[in-house]
MARSEKE-941498 format. One record per residue (C-alpha): x, y, z; residue in one letter; residue number from 1. Coordinates in nm, 2 decimals, padded with zeros to 4 digits. Each point is the difference from the previous one (the first is absolute). Layout:
BEGIN
     c1     c2     c3 r   k
      X      Y      Z a NUM
...
//
This chain:
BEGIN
     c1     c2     c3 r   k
  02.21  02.23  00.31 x   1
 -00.02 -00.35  00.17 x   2
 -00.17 -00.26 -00.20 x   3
 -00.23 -00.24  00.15 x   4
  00.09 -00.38 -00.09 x   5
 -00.13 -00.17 -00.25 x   6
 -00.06 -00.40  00.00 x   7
 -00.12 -00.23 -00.22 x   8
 -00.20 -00.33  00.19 x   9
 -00.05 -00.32 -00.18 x  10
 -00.19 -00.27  00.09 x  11
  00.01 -00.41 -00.08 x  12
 -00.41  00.07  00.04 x  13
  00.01  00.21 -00.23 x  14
  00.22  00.01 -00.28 x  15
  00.08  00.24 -00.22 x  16
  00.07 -00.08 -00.39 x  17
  00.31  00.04 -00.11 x  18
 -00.06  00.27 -00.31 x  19
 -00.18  00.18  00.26 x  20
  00.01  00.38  00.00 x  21
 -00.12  00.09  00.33 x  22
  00.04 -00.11  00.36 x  23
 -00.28 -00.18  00.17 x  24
  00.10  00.17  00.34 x  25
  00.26  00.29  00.10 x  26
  00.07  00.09  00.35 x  27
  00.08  00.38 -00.02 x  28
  00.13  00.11  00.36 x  29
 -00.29 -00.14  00.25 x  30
 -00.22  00.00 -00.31 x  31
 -00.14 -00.33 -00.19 x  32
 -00.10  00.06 -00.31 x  33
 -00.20 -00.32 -00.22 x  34
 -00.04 -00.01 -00.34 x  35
 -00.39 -00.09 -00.13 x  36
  00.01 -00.34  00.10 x  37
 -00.25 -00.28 -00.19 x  38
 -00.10 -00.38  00.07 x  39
  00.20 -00.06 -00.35 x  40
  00.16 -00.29 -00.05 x  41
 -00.25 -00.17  00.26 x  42
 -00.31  00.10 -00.18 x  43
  00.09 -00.09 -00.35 x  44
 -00.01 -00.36  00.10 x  45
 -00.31  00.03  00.24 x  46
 -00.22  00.25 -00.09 x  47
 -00.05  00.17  00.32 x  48
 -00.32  00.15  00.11 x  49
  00.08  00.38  00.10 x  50
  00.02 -00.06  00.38 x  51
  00.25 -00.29 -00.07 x  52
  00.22  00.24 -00.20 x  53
 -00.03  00.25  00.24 x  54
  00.13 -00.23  00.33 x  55
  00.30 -00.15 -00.28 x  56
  00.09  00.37 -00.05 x  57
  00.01  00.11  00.39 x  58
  00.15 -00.27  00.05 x  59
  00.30  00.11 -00.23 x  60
 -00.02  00.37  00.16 x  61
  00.07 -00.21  00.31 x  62
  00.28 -00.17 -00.08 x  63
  00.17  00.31 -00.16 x  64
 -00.08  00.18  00.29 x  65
  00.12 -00.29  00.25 x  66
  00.31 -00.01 -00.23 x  67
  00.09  00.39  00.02 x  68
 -00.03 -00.08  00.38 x  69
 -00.34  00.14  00.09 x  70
 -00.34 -00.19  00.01 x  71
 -00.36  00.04 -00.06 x  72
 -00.02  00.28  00.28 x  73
  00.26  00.21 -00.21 x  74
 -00.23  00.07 -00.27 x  75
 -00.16  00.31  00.02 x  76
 -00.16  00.02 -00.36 x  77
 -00.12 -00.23 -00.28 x  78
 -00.17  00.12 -00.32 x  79
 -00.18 -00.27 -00.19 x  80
 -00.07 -00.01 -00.39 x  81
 -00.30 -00.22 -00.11 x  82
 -00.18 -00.09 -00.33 x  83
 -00.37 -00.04  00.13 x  84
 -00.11  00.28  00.26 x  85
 -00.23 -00.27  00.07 x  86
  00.26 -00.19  00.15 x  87
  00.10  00.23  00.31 x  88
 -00.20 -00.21  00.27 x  89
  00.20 -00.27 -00.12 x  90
  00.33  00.18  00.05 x  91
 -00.14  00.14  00.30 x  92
 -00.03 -00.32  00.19 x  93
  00.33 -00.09 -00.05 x  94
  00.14  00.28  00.09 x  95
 -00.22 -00.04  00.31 x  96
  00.15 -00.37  00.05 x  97
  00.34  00.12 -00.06 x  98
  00.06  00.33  00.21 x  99
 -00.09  00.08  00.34 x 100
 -00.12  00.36  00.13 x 101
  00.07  00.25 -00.06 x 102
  00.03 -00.02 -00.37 x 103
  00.20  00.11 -00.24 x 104
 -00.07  00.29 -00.19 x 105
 -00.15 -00.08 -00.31 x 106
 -00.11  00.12 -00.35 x 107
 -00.21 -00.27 -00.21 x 108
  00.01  00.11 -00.40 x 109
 -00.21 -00.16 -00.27 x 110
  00.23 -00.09 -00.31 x 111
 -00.03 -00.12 -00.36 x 112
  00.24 -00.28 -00.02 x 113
  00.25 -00.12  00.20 x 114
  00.35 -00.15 -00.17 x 115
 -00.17 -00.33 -00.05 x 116
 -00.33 -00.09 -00.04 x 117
 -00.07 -00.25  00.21 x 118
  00.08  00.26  00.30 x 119
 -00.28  00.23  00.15 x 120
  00.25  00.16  00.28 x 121
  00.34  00.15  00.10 x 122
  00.09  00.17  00.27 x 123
  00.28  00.27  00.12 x 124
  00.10  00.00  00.35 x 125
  00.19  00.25  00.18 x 126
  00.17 -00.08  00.39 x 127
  00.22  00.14  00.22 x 128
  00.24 -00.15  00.23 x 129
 -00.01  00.22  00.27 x 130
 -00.36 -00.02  00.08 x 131
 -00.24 -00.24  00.13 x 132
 -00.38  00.03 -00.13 x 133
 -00.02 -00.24  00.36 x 134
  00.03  00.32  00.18 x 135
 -00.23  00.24 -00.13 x 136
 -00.28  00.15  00.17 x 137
 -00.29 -00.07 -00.14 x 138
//
């Protein structure tokens, strides 16, 4: 059986600690894979609004995605985690602002808490390098 290739993409934009038990982004074959990715450290110091956290964490998606050597037309799939229902317009116009059409796939989930409290979103993003969201017929 041939395996697929597995590699792990860091970032300088995004850092991972260095206890950390995960990855923040694998690229398996043409497949990206990102972690749940959050506006921490910057909103512990600012207090960001949920549309702010949402464009900090896009922009992290971004530069993992840029880093695994795809870009924002790679990603195919995002699936966002937020503490207020209330706040999906708010997510929703950044998502607007950041991505072109088509869309991405997506799944928006209502959660209890997030890993700190000060955060009201994370998001999982899914690409692939051998397509171009550009492309598709809409």
């Amino acid at each position: 059986m041939d395996l697929l290739p597995v590699r792990r993409v860091q970032s300088a934009d995004v850092p991972e600690p260095p206890n950390a038990t995960w990855s923040n982004c694998l690229v398996l074959g043409n497949e990206i894979a990102i972690s749940g990715m959050t506006a921490h450290p910057a909103s512990r110091d600012n207090r960001l609004g949920t549309y702010e956290q949402t464009l900090v964490v896009l922009n992290k998606v971004r530069a993992l995605v840029e880093a695994a050597g795809g870009g924002l037309h790679n990603i195919y799939k995002i699936v966002v985690y937020v503490t207020d229902i209330a706040d999906k317009d708010e997510v929703g116009r950044a998502r607007r602002e950041f991505f072109r059409t088509p869309y991405p796939c997506s799944t928006l989930v209502a959660v209890k808490d997030l890993v700190f409290p000060e955060l009201t979103v994370e998001i999982d993003a899914f690409a692939r390098l051998d397509i171009d969201m550009r492309a598709a017929q809409i």
